[in-house]
Steps between C-alpha positions, in 0.01 A plus 500: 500500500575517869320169565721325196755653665485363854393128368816508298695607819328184665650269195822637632459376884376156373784479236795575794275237692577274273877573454499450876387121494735436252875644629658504807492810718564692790195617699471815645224699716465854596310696734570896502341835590617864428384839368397627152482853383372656187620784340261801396337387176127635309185363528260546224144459538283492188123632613254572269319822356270579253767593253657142584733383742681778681862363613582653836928436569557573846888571459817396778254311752691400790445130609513381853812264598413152639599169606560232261483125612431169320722155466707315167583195452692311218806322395851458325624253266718290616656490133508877469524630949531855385178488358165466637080582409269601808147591548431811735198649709489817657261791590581886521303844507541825322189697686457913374498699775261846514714697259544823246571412186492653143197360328489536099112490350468584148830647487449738744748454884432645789524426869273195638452300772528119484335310792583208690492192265637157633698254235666156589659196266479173547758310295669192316799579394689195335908529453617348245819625457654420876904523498706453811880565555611350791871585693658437846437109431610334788502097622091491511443749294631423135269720312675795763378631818357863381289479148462818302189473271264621204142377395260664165194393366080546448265581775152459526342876731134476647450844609261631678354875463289636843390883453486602861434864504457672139037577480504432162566107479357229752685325702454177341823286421650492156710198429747404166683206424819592282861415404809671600837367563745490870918552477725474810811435668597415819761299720485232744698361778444130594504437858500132490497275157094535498443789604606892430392869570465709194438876397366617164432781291229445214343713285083464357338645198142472434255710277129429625162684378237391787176654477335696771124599503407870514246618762207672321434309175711172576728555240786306401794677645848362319755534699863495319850508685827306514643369795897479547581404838792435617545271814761376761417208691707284710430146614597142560536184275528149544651246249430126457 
């Protein structure tokens, strides 16, 4: 399902391609960096027992801020300048520290420590809802000097899953390719006609089930959590 899902997401990029040849536009690039921070969220591991899989929830894990970088590019229409589709690339982390959590087996919670574990995303996000509204237009600048501006649409998350510290899984990677979606909103300030500084908020959600091994019997070790991140990044963008 995952795999339909991401080769219908590339139908998408080749379709706006397409649109692209075919209308006039205005041409924009972006290169930005930032930080991202996840709130506490679970993490629920399904291991197995002789009784069948045992789920083990480890409850409020706190996630490690990071940086956030990547680069967009994209267009508007000339027959529609408030509205634009974009294609954007960016990397973050959301490592667990060492931590005490509450950890649920069987219905049973009590006290439990969670070990060092190491996650990071790799993603396409593509916008394509992009709305502008521009203001303090000015001889130069008839779409206005300072932009205020909002951008939705799908993702596509590789994340990666390193166990650093817990016995009782290796520390072999655990990778998943999945869908989520990316929302922001941001402003910019144009410091010549083609080129501006901008600073945005955005917001990512992703639910991803990687599978890590476990030490002893080399078990598969699902791994089950959602990711929302939310990120502010500032950066600069040139127009052509």
């Amino acid at each position: 399902m995952r795999k339909g899902k991401t080769i219908r997401l590339a139908a998408v990029c080749i379709l706006l391609s397409a649109v692209a040849n075919h209308a006039r536009a205005e041409w924009f690039a972006d290169l930005y960096g930032g930080v991202a921070y996840t709130p506490r969220s679970d993490i629920l591991m399904v291991i197995g027992s002789p009784t069948g899989p045992a789920n083990h929830t480890f409850h409020d894990v706190k996630w490690d801020q990071s940086g956030v970088f990547g680069a967009r590019a994209g267009y508007w229409f000339d027959s529609a300048p408030w509205y634009g589709v974009g294609i954007d690339v960016f990397r973050f982390k959301a490592d667990v520290p060492t931590q005490t959590v509450n950890l649920t087996i069987s219905g049973t919670t009590a006290p439990a420590t969670l070990r060092a574990i190491d996650f990071s995303a790799d993603v396409v996000a593509l916008d394509l809802v992009r709305v502008r509204y521009g203001f303090l237009a000015s001889p130069g600048y008839a779409r206005g000097r300072a932009q205020a501006y909002a951008t939705a649409g799908p993702a596509v998350f590789r994340i990666k899953v390193t166990n650093r510290e817990n016995g009782e899984l290796t520390n072999e990677p655990a990778t998943d390719t999945t869908t989520g979606y990316k929302v922001g909103t941001g402003l910019w300030w144009q410091l010549s006609p083609t080129a501006a500084l901008f600073g945005e908020y955005r917001f990512t959600h992703v639910h991803s089930e990687p599978v890590l091994t476990g030490t002893i019997t080399g078990a598969r070790v699902p791994t089950k959590f959602d990711l929302d991140t939310h990120h502010l990044v500032a950066g600069v963008s040139f127009s052509f």
